[in-house]
C-alpha positions as CSV (number, residue, x, y, z in Angstrom):
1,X,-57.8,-10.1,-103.8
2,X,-60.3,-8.6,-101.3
3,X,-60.6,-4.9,-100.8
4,X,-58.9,-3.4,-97.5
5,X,-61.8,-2.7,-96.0
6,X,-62.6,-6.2,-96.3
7,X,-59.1,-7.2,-94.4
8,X,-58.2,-7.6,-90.9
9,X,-55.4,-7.7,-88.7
10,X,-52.9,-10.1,-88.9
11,X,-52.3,-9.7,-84.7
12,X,-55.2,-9.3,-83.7
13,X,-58.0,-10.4,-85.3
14,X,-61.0,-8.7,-83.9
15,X,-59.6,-5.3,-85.7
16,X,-60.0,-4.1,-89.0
17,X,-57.1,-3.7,-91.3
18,X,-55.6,-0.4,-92.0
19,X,-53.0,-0.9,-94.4
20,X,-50.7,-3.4,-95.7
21,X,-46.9,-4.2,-95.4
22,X,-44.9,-3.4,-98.2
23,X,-42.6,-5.5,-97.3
24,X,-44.6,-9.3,-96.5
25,X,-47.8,-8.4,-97.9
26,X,-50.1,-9.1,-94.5
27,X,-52.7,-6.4,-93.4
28,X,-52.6,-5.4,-90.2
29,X,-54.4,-2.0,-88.0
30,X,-52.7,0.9,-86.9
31,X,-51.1,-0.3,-83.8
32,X,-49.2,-2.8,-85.8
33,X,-47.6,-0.7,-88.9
34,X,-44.9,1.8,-88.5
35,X,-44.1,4.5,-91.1
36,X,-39.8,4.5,-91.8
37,X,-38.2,6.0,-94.3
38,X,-41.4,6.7,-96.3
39,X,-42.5,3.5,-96.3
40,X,-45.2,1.4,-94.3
41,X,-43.8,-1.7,-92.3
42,X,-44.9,-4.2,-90.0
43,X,-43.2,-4.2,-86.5
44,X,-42.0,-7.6,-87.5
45,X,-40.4,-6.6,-91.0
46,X,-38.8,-3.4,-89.0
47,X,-37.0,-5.5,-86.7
48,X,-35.7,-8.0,-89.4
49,X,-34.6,-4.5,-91.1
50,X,-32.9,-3.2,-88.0
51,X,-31.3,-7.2,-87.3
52,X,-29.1,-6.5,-90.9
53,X,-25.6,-5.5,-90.6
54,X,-25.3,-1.8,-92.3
55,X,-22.8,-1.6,-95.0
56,X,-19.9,0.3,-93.9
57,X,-19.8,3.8,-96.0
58,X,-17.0,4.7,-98.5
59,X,-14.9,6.7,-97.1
60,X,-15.4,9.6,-99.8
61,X,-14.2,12.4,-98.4
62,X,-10.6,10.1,-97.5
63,X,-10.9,9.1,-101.3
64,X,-11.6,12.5,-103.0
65,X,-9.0,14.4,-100.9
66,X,-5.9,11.9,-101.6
67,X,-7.0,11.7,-105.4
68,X,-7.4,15.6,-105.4
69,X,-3.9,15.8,-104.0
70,X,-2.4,13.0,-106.5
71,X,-3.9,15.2,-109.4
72,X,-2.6,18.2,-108.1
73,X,1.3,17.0,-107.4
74,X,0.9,15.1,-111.1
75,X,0.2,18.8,-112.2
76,X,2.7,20.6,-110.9
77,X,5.9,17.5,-111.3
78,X,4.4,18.0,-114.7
79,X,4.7,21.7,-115.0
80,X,8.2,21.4,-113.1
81,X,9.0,18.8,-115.8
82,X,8.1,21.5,-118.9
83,X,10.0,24.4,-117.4
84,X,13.5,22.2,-116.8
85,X,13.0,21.6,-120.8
86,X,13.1,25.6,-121.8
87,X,16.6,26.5,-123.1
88,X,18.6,28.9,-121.4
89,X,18.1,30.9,-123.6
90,X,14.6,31.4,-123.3
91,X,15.3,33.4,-120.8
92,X,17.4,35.9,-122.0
93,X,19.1,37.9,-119.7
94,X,21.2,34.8,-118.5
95,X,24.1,34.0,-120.6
């Protein structure tokens, strides 16, 4: 594998290579190559990026707050459960 310096652009080929795509491997100069999301990219490979549907999120916040409330009705029907079981005479001033 030659050495960068050694490389030139895959566009145009009168200019020396800068750095590589990560993504398809080509050299290409500093006019061609983008920097996104920490990572070096072609114009070409950024595009085809971009083209991809994005995956819809999980609704988290949705999720965490109906589970939250599940847990915390379970609780307390659980609670209200325990304290119909007492005797009346646990109590003690009701006779």
């Amino acid at each position: 594998m030659p050495a960068l310096a050694q490389q030139k652009c895959f566009e145009h080929a009168a200019r020396e290579a800068s750095s590589q795509c990560l993504q398809c491997k080509r050299y290409f100069c500093r006019e061609c190559v983008v920097e996104h999301e920490g990572r070096i990219q072609c114009t070409a490979c950024l595009k085809a990026l971009a083209a991809k549907p994005a995956r819809k999120p999980v609704p988290t916040a949705m999720l965490y707050a109906t589970l939250g409330f599940l847990l915390t009705w379970g609780l307390f029907y659980g609670l209200g459960r325990l304290l119909l079981l007492l005797p009346s005479a646990f109590h003690g001033g009701i006779q």
